[in-house]
C-alpha positions in Angstrom: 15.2 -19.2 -48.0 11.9 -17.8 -49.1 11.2 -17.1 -52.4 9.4 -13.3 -53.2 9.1 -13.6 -56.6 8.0 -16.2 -59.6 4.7 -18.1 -60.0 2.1 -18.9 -57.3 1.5 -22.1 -58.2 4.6 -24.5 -59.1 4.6 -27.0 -62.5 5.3 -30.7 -61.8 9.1 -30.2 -62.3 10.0 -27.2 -60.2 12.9 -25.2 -61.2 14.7 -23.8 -59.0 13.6 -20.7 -57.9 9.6 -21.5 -57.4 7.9 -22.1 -54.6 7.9 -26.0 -53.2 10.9 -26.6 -53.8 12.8 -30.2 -53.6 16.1 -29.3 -52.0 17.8 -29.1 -48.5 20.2 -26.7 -48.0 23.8 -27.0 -45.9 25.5 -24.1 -44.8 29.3 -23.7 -45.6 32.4 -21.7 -44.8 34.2 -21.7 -48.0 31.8 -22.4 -50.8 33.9 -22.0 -54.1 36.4 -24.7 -52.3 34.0 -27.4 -51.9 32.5 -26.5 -55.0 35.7 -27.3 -56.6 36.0 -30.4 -54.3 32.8 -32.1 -55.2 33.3 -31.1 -58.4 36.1 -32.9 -58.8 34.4 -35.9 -57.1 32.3 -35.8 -59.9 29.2 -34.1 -58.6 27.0 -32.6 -60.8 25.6 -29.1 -60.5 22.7 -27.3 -61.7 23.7 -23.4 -60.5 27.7 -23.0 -60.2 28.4 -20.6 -57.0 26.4 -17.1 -57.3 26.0 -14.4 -55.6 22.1 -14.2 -54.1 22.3 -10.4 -52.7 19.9 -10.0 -49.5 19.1 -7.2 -47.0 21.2 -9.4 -44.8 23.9 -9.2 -47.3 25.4 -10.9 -50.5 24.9 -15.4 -49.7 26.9 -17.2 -51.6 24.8 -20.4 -52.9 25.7 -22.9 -55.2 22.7 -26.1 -56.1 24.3 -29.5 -56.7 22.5 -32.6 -57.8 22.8 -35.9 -55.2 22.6 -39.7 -56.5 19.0 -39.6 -55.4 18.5 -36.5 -57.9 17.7 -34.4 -55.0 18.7 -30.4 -54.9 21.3 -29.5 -53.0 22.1 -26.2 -52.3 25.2 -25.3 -50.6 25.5 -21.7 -48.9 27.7 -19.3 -47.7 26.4 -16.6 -45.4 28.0 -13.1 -45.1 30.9 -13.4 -42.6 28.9 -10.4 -40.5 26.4 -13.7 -40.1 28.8 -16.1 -40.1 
């Protein structure tokens, strides 16, 4: 995912949507079920699932927190990508 927007130069703590960021990213099928799953397990999250709305269509992404405090982010392509 590329970011378009936000500042050029990133602050020591990035939030989430500027450039540099700190995550991975894992692509899944049903996000709002293993959102509820690692939820339940205890996971924290930063960004609950949200719609990011692309010219390939509306993602589905969701940022969760790992024990190493690394980002996360789940997503959910458009099933015309899937």
């Amino acid at each position: 995912m590329q970011w378009y927007d936000g500042p050029a130069r990133a602050p020591a703590r990035k939030p989430l949507d500027e450039p540099g960021l700190g995550r991975f990213s894992i692509l899944v099928d049903d996000i709002q079920a293993e959102y509820r799953r690692l939820s339940a397990a205890g996971v924290p999250f930063v960004a609950p699932p949200g719609v990011s709305k692309t010219i390939h269509g509306d993602f589905w992404v969701a940022v969760a927190i790992d024990p190493d405090n690394v980002n996360v982010q789940l997503i959910q392509p458009p099933s015309s990508l899937s």
